[in-house]
PDB file with SEQRES, HELIX, SHEET and CRYST1 records, atoms N, CA, C and O in Angstrom:
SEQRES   1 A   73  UNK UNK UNK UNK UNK UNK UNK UNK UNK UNK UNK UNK UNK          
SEQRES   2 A   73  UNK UNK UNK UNK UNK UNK UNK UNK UNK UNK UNK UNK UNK          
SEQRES   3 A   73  UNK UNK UNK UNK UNK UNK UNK UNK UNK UNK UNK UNK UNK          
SEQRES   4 A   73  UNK UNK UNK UNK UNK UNK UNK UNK UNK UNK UNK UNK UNK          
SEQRES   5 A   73  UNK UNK UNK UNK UNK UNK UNK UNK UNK UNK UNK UNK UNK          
SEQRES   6 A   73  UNK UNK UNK UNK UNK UNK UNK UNK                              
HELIX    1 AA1 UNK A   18  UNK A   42  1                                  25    
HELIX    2 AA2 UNK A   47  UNK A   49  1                                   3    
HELIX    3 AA3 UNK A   50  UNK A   54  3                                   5    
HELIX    4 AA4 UNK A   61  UNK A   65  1                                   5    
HELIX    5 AA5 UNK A   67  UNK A   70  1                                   4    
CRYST1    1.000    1.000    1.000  90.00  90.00  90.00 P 1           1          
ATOM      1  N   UNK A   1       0.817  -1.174   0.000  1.00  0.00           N  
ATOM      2  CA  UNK A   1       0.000   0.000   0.000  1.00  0.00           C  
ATOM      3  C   UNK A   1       0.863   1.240   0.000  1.00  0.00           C  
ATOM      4  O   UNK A   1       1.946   1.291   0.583  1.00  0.00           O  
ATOM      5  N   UNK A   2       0.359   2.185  -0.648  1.00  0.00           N  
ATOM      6  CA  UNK A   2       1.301   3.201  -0.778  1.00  0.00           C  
ATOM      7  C   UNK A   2       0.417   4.620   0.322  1.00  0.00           C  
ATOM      8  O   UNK A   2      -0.811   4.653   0.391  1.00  0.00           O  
ATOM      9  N   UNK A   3       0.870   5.146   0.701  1.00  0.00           N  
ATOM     10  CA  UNK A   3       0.887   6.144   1.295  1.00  0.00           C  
ATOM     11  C   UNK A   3       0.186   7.774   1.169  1.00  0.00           C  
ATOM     12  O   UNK A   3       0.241   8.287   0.051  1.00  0.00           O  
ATOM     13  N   UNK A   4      -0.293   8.365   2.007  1.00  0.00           N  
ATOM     14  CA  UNK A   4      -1.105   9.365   1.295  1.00  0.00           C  
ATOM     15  C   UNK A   4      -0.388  10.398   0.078  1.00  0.00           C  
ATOM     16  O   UNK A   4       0.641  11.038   0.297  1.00  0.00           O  
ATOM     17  N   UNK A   5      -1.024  10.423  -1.038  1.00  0.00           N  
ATOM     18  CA  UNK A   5      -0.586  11.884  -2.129  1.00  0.00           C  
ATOM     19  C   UNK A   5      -0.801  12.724  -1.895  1.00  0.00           C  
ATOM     20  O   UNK A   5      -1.981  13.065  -1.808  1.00  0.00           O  
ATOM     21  N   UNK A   6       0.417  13.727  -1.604  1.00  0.00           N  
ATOM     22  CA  UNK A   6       0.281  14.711  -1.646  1.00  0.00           C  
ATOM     23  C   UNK A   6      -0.508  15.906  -2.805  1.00  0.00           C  
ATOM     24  O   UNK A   6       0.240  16.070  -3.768  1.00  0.00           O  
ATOM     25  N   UNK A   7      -1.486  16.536  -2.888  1.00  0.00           N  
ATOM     26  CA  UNK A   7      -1.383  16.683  -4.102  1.00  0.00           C  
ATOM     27  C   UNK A   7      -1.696  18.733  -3.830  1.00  0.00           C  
ATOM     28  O   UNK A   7      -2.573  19.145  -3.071  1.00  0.00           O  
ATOM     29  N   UNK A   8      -0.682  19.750  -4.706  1.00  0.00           N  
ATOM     30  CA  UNK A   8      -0.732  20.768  -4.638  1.00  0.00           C  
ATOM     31  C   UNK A   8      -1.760  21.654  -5.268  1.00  0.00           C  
ATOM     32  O   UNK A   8      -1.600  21.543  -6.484  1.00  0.00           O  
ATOM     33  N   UNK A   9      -2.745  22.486  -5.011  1.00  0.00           N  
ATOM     34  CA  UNK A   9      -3.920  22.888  -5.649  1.00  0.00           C  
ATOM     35  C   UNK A   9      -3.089  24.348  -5.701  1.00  0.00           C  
ATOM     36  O   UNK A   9      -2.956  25.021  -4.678  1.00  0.00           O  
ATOM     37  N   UNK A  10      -2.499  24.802  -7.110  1.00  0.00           N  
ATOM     38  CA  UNK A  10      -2.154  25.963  -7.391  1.00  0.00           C  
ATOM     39  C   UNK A  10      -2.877  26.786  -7.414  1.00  0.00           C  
ATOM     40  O   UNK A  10      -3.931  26.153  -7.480  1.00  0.00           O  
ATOM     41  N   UNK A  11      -3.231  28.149  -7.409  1.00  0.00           N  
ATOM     42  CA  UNK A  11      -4.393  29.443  -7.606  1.00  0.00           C  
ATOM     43  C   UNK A  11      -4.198  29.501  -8.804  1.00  0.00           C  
ATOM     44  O   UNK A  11      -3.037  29.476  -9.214  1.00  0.00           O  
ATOM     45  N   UNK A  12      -5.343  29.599  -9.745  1.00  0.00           N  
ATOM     46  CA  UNK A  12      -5.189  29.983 -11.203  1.00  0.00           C  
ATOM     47  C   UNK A  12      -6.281  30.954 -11.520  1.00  0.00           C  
ATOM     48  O   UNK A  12      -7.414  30.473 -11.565  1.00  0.00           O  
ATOM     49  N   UNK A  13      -6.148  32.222 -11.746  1.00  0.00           N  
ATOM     50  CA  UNK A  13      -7.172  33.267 -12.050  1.00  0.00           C  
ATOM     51  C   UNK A  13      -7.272  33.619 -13.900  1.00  0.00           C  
ATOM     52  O   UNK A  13      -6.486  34.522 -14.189  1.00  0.00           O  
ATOM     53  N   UNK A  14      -7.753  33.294 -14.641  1.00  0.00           N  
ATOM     54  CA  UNK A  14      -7.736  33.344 -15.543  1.00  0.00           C  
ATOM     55  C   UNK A  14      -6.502  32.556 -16.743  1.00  0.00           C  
ATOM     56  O   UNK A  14      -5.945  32.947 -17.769  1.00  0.00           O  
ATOM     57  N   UNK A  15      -6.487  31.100 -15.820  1.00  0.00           N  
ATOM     58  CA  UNK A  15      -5.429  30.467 -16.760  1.00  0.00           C  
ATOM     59  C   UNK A  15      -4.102  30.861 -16.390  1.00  0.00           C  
ATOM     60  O   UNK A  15      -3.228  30.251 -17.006  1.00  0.00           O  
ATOM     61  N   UNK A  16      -3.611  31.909 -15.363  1.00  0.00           N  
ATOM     62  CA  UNK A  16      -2.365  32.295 -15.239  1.00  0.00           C  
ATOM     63  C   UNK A  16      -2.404  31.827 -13.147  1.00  0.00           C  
ATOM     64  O   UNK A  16      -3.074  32.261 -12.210  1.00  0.00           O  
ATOM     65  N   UNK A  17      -1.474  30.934 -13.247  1.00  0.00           N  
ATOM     66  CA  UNK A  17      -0.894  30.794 -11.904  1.00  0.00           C  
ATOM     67  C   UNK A  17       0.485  31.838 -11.685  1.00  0.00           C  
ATOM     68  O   UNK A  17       1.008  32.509 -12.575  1.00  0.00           O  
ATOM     69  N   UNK A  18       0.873  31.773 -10.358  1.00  0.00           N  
ATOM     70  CA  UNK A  18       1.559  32.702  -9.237  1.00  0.00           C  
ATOM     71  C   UNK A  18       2.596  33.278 -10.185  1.00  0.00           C  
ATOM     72  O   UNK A  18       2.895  34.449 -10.418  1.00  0.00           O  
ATOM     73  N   UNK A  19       3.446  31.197 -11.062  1.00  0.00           N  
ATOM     74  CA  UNK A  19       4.745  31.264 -10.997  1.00  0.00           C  
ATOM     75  C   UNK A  19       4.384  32.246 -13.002  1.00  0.00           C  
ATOM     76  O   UNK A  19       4.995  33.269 -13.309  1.00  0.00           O  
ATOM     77  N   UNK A  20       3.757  31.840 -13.575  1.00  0.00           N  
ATOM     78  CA  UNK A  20       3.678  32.582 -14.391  1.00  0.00           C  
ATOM     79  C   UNK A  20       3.847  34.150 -14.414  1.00  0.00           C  
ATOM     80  O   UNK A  20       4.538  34.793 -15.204  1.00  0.00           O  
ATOM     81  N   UNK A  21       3.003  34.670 -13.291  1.00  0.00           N  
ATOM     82  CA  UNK A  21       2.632  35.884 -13.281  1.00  0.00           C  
ATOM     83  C   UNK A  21       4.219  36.425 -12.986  1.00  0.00           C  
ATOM     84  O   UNK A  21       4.867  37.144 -13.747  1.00  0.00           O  
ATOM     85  N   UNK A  22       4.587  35.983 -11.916  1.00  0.00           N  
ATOM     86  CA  UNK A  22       5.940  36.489 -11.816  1.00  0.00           C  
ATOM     87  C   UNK A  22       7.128  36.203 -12.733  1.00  0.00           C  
ATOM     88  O   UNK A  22       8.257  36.678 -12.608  1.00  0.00           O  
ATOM     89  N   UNK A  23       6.775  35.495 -13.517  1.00  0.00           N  
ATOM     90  CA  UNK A  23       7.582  35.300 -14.923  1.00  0.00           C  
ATOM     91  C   UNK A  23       7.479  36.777 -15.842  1.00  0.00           C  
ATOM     92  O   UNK A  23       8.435  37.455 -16.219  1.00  0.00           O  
ATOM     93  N   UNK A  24       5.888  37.068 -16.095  1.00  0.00           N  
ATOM     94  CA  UNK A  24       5.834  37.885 -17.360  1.00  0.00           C  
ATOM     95  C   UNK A  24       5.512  39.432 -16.184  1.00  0.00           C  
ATOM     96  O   UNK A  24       5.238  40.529 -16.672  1.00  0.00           O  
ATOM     97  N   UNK A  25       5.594  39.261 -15.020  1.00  0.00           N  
ATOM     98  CA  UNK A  25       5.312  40.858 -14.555  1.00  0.00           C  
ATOM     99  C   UNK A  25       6.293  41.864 -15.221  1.00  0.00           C  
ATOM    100  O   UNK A  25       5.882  42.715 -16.011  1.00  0.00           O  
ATOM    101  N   UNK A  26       7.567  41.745 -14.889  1.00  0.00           N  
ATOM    102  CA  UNK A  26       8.719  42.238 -15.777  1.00  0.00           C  
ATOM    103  C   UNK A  26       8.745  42.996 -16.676  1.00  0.00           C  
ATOM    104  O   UNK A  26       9.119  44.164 -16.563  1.00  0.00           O  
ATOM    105  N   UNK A  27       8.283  42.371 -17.918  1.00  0.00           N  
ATOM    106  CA  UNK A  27       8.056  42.470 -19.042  1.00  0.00           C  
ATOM    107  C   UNK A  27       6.706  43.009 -19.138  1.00  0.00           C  
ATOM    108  O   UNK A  27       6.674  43.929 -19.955  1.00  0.00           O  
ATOM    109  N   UNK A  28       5.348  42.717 -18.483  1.00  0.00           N  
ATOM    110  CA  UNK A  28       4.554  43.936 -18.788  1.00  0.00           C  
ATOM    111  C   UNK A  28       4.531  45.038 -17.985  1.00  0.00           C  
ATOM    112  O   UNK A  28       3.593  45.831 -17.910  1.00  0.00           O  
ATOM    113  N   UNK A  29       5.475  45.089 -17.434  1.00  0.00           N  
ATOM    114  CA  UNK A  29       5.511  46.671 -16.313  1.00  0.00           C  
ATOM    115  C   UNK A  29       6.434  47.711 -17.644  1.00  0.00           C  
ATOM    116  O   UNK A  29       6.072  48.839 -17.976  1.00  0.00           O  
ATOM    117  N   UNK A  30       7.565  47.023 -18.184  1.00  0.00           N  
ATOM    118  CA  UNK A  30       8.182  47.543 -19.288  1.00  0.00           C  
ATOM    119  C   UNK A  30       7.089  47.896 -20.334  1.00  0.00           C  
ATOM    120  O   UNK A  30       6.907  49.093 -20.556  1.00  0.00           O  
ATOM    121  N   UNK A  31       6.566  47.251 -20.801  1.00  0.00           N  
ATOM    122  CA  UNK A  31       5.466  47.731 -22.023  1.00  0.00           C  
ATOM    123  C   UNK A  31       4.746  48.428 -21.831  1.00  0.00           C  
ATOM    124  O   UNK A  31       4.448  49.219 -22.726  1.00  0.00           O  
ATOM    125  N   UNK A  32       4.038  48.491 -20.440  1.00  0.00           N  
ATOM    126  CA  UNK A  32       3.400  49.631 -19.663  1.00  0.00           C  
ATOM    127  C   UNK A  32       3.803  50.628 -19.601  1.00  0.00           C  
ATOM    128  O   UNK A  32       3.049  51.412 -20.177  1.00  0.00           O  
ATOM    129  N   UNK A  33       5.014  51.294 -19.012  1.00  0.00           N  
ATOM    130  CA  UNK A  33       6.034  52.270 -19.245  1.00  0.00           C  
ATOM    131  C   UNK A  33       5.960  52.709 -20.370  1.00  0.00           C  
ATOM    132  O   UNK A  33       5.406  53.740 -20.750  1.00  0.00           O  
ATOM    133  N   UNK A  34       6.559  51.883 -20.993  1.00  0.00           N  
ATOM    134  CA  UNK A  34       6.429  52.350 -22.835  1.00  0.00           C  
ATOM    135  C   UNK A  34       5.284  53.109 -23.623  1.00  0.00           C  
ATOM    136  O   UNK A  34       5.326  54.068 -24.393  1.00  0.00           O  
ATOM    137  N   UNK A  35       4.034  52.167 -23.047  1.00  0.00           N  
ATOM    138  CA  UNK A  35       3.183  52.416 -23.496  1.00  0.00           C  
ATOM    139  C   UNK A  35       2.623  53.530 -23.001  1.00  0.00           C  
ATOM    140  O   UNK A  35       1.997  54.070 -23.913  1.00  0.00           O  
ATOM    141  N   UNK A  36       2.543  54.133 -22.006  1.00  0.00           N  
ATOM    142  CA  UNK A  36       2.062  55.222 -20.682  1.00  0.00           C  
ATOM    143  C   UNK A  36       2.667  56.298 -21.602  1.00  0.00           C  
ATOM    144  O   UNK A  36       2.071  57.158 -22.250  1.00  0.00           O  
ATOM    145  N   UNK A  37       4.352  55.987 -21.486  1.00  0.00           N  
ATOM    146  CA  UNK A  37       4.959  57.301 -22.228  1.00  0.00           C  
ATOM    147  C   UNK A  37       4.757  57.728 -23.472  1.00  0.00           C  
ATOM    148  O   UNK A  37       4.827  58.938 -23.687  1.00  0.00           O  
ATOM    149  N   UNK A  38       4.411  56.636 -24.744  1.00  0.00           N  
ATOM    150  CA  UNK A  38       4.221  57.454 -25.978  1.00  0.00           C  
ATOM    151  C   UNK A  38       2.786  57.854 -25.893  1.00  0.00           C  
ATOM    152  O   UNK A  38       2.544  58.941 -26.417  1.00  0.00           O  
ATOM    153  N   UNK A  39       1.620  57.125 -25.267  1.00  0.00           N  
ATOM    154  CA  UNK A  39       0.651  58.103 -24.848  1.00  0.00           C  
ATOM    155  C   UNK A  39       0.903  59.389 -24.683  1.00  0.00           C  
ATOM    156  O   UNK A  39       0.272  60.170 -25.395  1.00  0.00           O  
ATOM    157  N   UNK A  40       1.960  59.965 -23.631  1.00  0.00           N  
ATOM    158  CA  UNK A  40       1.174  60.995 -23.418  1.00  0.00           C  
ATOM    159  C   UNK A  40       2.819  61.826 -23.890  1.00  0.00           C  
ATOM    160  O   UNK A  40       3.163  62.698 -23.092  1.00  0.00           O  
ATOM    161  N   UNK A  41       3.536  61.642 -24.796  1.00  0.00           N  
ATOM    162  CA  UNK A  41       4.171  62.197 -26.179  1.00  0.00           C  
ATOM    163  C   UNK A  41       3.265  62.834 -27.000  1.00  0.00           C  
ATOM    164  O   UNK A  41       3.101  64.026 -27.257  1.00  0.00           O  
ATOM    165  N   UNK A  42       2.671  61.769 -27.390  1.00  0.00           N  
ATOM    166  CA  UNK A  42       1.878  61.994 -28.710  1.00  0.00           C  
ATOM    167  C   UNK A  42       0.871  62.885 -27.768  1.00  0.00           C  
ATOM    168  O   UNK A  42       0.732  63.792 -28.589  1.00  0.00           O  
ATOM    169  N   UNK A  43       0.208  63.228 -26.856  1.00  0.00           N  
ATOM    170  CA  UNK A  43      -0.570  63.661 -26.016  1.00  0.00           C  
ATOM    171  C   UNK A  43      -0.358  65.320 -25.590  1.00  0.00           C  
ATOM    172  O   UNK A  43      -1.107  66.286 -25.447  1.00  0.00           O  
ATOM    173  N   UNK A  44       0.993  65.080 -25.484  1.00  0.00           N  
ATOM    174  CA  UNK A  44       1.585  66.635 -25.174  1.00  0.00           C  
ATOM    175  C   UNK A  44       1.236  67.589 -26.178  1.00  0.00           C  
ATOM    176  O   UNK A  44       1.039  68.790 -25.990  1.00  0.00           O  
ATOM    177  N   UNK A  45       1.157  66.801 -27.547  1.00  0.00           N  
ATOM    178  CA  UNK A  45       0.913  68.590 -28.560  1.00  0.00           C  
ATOM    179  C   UNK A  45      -0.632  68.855 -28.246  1.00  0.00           C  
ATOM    180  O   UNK A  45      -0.966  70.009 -28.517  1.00  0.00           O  
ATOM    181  N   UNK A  46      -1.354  68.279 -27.883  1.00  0.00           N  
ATOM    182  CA  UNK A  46      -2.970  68.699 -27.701  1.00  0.00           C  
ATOM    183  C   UNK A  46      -3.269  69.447 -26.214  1.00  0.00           C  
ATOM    184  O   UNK A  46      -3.356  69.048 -25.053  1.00  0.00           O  
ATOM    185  N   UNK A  47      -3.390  70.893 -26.968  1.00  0.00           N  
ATOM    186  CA  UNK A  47      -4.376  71.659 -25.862  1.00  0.00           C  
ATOM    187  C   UNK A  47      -4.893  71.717 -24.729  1.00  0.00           C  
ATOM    188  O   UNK A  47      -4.715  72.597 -23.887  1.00  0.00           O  
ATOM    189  N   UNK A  48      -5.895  70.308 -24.616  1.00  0.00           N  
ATOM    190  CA  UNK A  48      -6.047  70.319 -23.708  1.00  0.00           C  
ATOM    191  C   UNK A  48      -5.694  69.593 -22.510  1.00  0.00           C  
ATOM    192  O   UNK A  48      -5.941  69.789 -21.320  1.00  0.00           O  
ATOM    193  N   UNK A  49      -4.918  68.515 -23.266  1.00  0.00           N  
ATOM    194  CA  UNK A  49      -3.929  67.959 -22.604  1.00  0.00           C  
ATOM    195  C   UNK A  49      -2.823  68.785 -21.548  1.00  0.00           C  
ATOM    196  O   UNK A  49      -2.557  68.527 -20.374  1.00  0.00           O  
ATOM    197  N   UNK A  50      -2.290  69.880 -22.447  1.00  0.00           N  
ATOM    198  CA  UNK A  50      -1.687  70.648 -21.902  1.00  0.00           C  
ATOM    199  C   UNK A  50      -1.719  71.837 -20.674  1.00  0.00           C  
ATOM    200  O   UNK A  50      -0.916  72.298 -19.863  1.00  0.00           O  
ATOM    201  N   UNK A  51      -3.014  72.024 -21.012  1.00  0.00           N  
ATOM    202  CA  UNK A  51      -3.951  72.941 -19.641  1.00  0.00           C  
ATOM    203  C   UNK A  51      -4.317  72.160 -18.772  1.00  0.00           C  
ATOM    204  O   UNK A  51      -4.378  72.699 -17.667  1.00  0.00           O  
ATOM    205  N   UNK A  52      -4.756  70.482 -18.802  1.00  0.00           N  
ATOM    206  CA  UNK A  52      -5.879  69.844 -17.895  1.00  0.00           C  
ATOM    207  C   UNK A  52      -4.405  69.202 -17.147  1.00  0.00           C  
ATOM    208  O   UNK A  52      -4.129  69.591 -16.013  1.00  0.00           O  
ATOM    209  N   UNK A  53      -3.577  68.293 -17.793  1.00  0.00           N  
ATOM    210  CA  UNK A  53      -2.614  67.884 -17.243  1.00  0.00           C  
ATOM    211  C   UNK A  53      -1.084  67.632 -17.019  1.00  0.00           C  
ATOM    212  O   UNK A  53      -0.446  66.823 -16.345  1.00  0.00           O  
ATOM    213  N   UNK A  54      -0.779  68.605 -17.817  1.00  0.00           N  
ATOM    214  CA  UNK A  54       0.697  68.612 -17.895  1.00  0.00           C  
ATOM    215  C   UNK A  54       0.784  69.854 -16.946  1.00  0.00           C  
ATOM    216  O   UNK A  54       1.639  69.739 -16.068  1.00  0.00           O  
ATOM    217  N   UNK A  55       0.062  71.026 -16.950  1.00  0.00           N  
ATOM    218  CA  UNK A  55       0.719  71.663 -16.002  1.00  0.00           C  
ATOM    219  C   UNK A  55      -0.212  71.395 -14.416  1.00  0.00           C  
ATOM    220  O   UNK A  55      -0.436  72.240 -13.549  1.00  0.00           O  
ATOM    221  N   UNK A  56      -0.446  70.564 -14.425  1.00  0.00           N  
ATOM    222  CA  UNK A  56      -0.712  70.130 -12.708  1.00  0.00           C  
ATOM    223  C   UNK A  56       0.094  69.098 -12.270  1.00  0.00           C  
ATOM    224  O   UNK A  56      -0.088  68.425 -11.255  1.00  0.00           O  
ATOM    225  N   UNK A  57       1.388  68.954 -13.427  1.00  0.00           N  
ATOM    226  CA  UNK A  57       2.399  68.056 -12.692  1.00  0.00           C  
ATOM    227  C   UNK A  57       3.203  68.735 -11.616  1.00  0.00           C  
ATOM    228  O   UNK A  57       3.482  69.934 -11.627  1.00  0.00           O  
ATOM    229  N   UNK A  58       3.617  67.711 -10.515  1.00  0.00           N  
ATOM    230  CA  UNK A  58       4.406  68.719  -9.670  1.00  0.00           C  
ATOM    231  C   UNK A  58       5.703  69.315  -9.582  1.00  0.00           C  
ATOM    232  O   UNK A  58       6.062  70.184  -8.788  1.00  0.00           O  
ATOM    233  N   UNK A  59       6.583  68.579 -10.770  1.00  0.00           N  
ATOM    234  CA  UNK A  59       7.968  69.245 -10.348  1.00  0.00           C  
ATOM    235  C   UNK A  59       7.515  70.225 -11.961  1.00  0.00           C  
ATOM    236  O   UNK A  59       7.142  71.397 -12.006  1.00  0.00           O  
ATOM    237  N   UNK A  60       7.698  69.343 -13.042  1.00  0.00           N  
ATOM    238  CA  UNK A  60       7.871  70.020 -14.706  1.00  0.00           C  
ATOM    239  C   UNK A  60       6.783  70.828 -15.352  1.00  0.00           C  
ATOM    240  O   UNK A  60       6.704  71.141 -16.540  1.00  0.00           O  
ATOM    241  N   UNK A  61       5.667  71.212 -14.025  1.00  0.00           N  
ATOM    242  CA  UNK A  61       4.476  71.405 -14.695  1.00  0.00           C  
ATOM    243  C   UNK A  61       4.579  73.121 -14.966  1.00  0.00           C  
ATOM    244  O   UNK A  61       3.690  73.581 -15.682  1.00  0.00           O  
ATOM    245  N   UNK A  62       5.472  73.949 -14.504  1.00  0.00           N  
ATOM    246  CA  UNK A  62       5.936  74.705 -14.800  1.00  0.00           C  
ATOM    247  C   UNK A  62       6.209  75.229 -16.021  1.00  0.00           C  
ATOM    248  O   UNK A  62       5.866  76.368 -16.334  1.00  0.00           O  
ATOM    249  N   UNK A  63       6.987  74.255 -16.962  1.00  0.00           N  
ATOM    250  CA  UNK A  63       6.849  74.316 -17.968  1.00  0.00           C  
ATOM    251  C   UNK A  63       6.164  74.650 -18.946  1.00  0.00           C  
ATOM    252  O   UNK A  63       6.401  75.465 -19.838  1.00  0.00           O  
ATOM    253  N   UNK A  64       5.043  73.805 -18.706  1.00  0.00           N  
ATOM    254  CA  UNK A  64       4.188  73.955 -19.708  1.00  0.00           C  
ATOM    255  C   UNK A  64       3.018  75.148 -19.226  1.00  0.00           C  
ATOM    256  O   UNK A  64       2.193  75.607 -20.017  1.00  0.00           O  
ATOM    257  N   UNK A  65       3.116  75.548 -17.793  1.00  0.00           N  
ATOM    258  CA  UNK A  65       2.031  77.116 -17.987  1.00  0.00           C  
ATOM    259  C   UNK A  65       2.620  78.340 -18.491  1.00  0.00           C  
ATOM    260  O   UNK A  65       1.939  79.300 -18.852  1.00  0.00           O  
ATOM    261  N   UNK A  66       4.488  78.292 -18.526  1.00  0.00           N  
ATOM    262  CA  UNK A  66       4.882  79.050 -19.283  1.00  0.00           C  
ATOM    263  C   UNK A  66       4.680  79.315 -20.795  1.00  0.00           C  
ATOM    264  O   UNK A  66       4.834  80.355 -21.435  1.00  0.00           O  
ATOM    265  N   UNK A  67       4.212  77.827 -21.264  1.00  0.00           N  
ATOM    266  CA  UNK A  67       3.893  77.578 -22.392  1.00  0.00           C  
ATOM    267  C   UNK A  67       2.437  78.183 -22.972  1.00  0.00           C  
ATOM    268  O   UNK A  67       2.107  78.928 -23.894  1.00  0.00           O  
ATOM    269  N   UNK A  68       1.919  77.618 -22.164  1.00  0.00           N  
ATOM    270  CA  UNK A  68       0.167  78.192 -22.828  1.00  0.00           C  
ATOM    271  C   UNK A  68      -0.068  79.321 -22.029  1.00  0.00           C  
ATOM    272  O   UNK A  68      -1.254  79.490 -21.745  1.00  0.00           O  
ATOM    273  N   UNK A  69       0.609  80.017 -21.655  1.00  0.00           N  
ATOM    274  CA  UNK A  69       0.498  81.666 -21.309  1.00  0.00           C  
ATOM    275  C   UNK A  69       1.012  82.506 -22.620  1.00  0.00           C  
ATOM    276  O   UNK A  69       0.319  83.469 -22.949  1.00  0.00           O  
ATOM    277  N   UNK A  70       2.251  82.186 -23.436  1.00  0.00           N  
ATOM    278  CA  UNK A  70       2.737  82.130 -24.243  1.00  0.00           C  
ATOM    279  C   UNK A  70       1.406  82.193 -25.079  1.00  0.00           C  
ATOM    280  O   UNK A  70       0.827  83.253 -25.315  1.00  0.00           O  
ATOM    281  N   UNK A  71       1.078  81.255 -25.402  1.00  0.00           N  
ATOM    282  CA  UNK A  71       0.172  80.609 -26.942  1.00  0.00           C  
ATOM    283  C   UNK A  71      -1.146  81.113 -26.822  1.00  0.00           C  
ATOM    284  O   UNK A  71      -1.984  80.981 -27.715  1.00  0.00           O  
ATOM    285  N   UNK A  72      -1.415  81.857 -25.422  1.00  0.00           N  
ATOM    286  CA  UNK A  72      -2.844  82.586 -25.272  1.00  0.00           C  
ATOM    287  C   UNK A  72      -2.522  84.004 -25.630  1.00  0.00           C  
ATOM    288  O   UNK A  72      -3.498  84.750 -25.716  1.00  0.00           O  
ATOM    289  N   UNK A  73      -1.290  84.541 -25.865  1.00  0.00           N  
ATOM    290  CA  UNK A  73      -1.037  86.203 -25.797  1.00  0.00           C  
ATOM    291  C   UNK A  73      -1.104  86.504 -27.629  1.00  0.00           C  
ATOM    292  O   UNK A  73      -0.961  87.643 -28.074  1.00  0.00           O  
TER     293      UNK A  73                                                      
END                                                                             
């Protein structure tokens, strides 16, 4: 007679277990980044982009009210 099996019940939320997730986190935190930033590149030449949220950043937002003070005169 053999002895009780152990047997491990992994968490799987949509087909992706633990060890996966921590495989590809990496790599989509990078594409995220990437992706976040040419968003808001391509984002910066629009208007209202530029009034609603570039200058309520806290260190560089400076910048840009020098800017559309500029482009309103």
């Amino acid at each position: 007679m053999a002895g009780p099996r152990i047997v491990s019940h992994s968490v799987r939320v949509l087909g992706a277990n633990p060890e996966n997730v921590r495989r590809w986190a990496g790599s989509a935190a990078l594409f995220g980044i990437a992706a976040g930033s040419g968003v808001l590149f391509i984002g910066e030449c629009l208007p209202p982009a530029k009034t609603d949220f570039f200058c309520k950043l806290p260190v560089v937002g400076n910048y840009w009210k020098d800017y559309a003070a500029k482009s309103e005169e």
